[in-house]
N, C-alpha and C positions, 0 to 999 in steps of 0.2 A: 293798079298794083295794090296789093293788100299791106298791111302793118306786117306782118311777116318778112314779106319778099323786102320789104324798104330796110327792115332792120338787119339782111344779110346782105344787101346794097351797102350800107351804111357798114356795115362792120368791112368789108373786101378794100370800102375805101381806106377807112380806116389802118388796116392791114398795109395795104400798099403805101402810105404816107409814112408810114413808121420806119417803110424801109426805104423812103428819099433821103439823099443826099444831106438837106437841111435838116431834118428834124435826128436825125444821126448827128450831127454836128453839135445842134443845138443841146441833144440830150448830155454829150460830152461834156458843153460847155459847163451845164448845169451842174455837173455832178462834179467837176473842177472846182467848182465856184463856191459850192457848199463844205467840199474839202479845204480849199486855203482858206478861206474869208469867215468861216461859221463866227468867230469872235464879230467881226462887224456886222455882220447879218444879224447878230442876237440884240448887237449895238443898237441899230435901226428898229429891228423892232422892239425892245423896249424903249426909247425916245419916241414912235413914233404912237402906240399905245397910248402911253404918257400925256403926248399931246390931244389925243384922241376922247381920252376920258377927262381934262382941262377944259373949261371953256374959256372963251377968252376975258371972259371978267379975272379970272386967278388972279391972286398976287403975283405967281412966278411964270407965266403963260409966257414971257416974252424969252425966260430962262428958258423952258419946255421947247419952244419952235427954234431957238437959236441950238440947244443939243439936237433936236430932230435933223436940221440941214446940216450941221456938224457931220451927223453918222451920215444923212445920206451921202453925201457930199463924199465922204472918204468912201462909201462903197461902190459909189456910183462911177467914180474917178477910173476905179480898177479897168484895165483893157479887158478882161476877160469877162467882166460886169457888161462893159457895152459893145466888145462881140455878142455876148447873150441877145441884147433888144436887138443884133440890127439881126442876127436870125432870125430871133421871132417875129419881126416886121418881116418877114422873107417870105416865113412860113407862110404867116399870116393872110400876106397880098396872096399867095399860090391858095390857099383855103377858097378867100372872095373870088379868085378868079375860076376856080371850080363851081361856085358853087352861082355862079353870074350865066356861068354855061349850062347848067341846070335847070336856070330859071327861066332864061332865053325861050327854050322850046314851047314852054309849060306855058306861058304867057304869049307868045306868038305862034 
C-alpha cells in the first residue's frame, strides 16, 4: 500500500472516530469545560508556567508548587474535569485497540 492510499485509510478512520459515541461526548465535555471553568483553567496555567520556568532552588519555589496544586486541585475536582479523562481514557483504550488489530496482521 502506497503513502497515498494509507493517508485516505488514515483519514476514513479518522472520519469515523469523530462520529463514535465517545469522542462526541468527549468533544461536548470539552467545550463545557472551557465555558464554565476558563477562570481556573487560566488559573492552572499560569501557576503551572510559574512553576515551570522556577527551579527548585528559588526562594518562593515551595509558594509556586503549593499555588500549582491549589489550581490544579480545584480544576481537577470539577465532575465535568474528570468526566473529560475518563472519556479520553475510553477514547484512548478504543484507539490502542484498533490499532493492536492492525498490527496483529502486519506482524503475524
Amino acid at each position: 500500500m502506497d503513502a497515498l492510499s494509507w493517508q485516505n485509510e488514515i483519514d476514513i478512520y479518522i472520519n469515523t472516530l469523530k462520529k463514535d459515541k465517545v469522542y462526541l461526548k468527549l468533544k461536548i465535555c470539552y467545550e463545557d469545560i472551557l465555558n464554565k471553568y476558563h477562570i481556573l483553567i487560566s488559573n492552572f496555567i499560569l501557576a503551572k508556567d510559574n512553576l515551570i520556568r522556577a527551579n527548585k532552588y528559588y526562594k518562593d519555589y515551595d509558594k509556586l508548587k503549593e499555588a500549582y496544586q491549589i489550581a490544579k486541585t480545584k480544576l481537577y475536582q470539577k465532575e465535568e474535569v474528570q468526566t473529560y479523562f475518563k472519556l479520553q481514557r475510553e477514547l484512548e483504550e478504543k484507539i490502542n485497540g484498533d490499532i493492536a488489530n492492525l498490527y496483529e496482521p502486519v506482524i503475524f
